[in-house]
C-alpha positions as CSV (number, residue, x, y, z in Angstrom):
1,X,0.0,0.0,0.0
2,X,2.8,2.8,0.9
3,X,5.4,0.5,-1.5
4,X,4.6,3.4,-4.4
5,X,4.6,5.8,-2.1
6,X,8.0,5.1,-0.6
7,X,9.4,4.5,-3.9
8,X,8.4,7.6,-4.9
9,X,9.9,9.9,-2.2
10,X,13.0,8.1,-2.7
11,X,12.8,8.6,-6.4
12,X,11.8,12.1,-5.2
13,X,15.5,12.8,-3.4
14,X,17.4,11.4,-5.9
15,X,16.2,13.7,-8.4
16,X,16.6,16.7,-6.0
17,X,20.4,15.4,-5.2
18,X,21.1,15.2,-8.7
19,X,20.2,18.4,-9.2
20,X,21.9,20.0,-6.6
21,X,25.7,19.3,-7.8
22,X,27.3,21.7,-10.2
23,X,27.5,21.5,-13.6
24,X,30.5,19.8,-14.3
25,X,33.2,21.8,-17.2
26,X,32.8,19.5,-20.1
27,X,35.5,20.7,-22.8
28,X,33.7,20.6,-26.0
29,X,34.9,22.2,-29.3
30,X,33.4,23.1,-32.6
31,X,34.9,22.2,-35.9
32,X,34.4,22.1,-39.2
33,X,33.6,18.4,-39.1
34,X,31.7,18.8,-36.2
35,X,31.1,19.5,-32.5
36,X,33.2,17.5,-30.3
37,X,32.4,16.7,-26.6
38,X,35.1,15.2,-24.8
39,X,36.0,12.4,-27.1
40,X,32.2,12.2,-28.4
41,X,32.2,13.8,-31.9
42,X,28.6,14.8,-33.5
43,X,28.3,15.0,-36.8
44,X,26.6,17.7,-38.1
45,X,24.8,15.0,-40.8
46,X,23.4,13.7,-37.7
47,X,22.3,16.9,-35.9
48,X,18.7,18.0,-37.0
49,X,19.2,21.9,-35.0
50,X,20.4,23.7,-32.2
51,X,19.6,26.1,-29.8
52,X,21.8,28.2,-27.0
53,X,20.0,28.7,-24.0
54,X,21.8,31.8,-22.5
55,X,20.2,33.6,-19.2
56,X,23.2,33.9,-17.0
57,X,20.7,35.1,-14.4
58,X,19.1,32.1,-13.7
59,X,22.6,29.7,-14.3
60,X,21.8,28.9,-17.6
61,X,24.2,28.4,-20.3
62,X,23.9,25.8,-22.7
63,X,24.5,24.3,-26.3
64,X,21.2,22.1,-27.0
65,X,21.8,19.9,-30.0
66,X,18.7,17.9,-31.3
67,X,20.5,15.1,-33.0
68,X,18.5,12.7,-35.8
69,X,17.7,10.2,-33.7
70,X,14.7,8.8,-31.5
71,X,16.2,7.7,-28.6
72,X,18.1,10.7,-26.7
73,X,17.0,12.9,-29.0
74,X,18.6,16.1,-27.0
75,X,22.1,17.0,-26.1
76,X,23.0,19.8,-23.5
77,X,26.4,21.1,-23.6
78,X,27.2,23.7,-20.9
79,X,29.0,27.0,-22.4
80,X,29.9,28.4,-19.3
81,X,32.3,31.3,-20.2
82,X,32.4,30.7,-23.3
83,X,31.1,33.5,-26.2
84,X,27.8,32.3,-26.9
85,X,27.1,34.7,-30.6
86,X,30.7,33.1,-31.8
87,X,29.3,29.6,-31.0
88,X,26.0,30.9,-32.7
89,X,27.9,32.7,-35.8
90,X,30.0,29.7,-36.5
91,X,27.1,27.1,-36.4
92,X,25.0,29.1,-38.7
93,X,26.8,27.8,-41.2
94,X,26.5,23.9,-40.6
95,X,23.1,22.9,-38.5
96,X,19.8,25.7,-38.8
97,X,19.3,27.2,-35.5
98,X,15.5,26.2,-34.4
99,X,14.3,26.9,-30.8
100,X,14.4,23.7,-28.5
101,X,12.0,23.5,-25.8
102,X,12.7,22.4,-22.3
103,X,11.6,19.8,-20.6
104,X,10.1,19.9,-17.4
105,X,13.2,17.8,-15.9
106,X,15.2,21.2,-17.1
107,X,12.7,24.2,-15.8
108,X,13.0,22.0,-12.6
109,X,16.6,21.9,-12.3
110,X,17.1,25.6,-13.2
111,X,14.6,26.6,-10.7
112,X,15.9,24.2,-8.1
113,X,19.9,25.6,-8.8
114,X,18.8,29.3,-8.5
């Protein structure tokens, strides 16, 4: 009876945990050939669009790459300091830029960060 419940709460904490420790620096690079993220390389072939979400007010700075697949669709790259317009400029002329929405899993962990 309180086993979903239970289950729930702990699922509940976890989430909250995770979303309390920083965003860890990823080094990432863009290329011609691509956008590489540690030693993950994405293909622009295989990314459909991207979007920088960029409101250093509320801790958000990120690189989201929808990618042309159905299963982890989204990628999201933190900028941190880096120049968000060059990143823009220079992917203009590889992948379109199209808005991505977030998810309620990101609103939620912005909101919980602030």
């Amino acid at each position: 009876e309180f086993m979903p419940l239970i289950v729930f709460a702990m699922f509940g904490g976890w989430i909250l945990h995770q979303m309390k420790k920083e965003v860890p620096i990823v080094n990432f690079e863009v290329n011609p050939e691509g956008i590489k993220v540690s030693a993950k390389l994405y293909k622009y072939d295989d990314i459909k669009s991207f979007w920088i979400h960029f409101q250093p007010e509320y801790g958000i700075e990120e690189l989201s790459l929808h990618l042309n697949r159905s299963t982890a669709p989204y990628v999201k790259i933190p900028i941190h300091d880096q120049a968000p317009i060059q990143i823009r400029s220079f992917l203009l002329d590889f992948i379109p830029e199209e808005e991505h929405e977030e998810t309620m899993l990101d609103v939620l962990s912005h909101w919980i960060s602030v």
